[in-house]
C-alpha positions in Angstrom: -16.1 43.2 -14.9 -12.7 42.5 -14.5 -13.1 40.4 -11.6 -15.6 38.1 -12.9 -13.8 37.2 -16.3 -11.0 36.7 -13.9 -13.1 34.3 -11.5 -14.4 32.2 -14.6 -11.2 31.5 -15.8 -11.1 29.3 -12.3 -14.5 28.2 -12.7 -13.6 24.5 -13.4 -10.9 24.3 -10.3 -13.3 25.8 -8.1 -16.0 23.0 -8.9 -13.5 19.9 -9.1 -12.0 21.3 -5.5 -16.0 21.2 -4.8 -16.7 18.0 -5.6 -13.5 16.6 -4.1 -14.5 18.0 -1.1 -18.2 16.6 -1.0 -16.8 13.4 -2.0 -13.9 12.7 0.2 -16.6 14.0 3.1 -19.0 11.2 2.2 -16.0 8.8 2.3 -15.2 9.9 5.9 -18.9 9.6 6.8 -19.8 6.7 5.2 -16.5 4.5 6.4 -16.5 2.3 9.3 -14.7 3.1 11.9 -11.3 1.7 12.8 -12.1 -0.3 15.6 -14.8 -2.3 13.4 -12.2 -3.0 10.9 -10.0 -4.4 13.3 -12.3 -6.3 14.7 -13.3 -8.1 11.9 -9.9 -8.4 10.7 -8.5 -9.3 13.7 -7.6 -13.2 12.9 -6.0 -12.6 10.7 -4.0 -10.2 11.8 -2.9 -12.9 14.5 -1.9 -15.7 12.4 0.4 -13.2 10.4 2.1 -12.2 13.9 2.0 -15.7 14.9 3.7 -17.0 11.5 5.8 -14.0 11.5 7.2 -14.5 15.7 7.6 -18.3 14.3 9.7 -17.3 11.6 11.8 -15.1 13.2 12.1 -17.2 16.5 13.4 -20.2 14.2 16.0 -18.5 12.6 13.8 -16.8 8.9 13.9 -18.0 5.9 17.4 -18.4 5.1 18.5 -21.3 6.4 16.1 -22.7 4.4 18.2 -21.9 1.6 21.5 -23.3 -0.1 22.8 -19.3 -1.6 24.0 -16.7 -0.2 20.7 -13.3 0.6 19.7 -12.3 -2.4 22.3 -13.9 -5.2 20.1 -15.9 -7.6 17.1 -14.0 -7.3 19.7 -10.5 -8.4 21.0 -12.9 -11.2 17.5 -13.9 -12.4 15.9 -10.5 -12.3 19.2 -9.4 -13.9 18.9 -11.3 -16.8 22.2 -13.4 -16.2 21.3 -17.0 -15.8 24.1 -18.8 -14.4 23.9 -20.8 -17.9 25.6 -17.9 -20.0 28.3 -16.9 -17.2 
């Protein structure tokens, strides 16, 4: 008897790790598979390596920019508007 009062103490874990288990195994199943998602995604995954290559290839972002990496946005997030300095 021991046994048993001991296995319904884990009753609940053993029927959550259940139902995990049934439901991540329906997720597999039911997903589609890789190759269809990149399929379908596959323009844009294309214009984000062609804008990316053109970024990169012209020098980034920071030449399109007057500060120095980083500096205002820090002061911003910071709370230290260049007002109060």
């Amino acid at each position: 008897m021991e046994i048993q009062a001991r296995l319904l103490e884990y009753k609940f874990h053993v029927m959550i790790t259940i139902i995990v288990i049934v439901v991540l195994s329906a997720l597999v199943y039911a997903a589609p598979r890789i190759l269809d998602i990149l399929a379908y995604f596959w323009p844009l995954f294309a214009s984000t390596a062609a804008f990316l290559a053109m970024a990169i290839t012209s020098g980034g972002f920071q030449q399109l920019s007057d500060e120095a990496t980083g500096e205002g946005i820090m002061d911003y997030v910071a709370g230290r508007p260049e007002d109060f300095h």
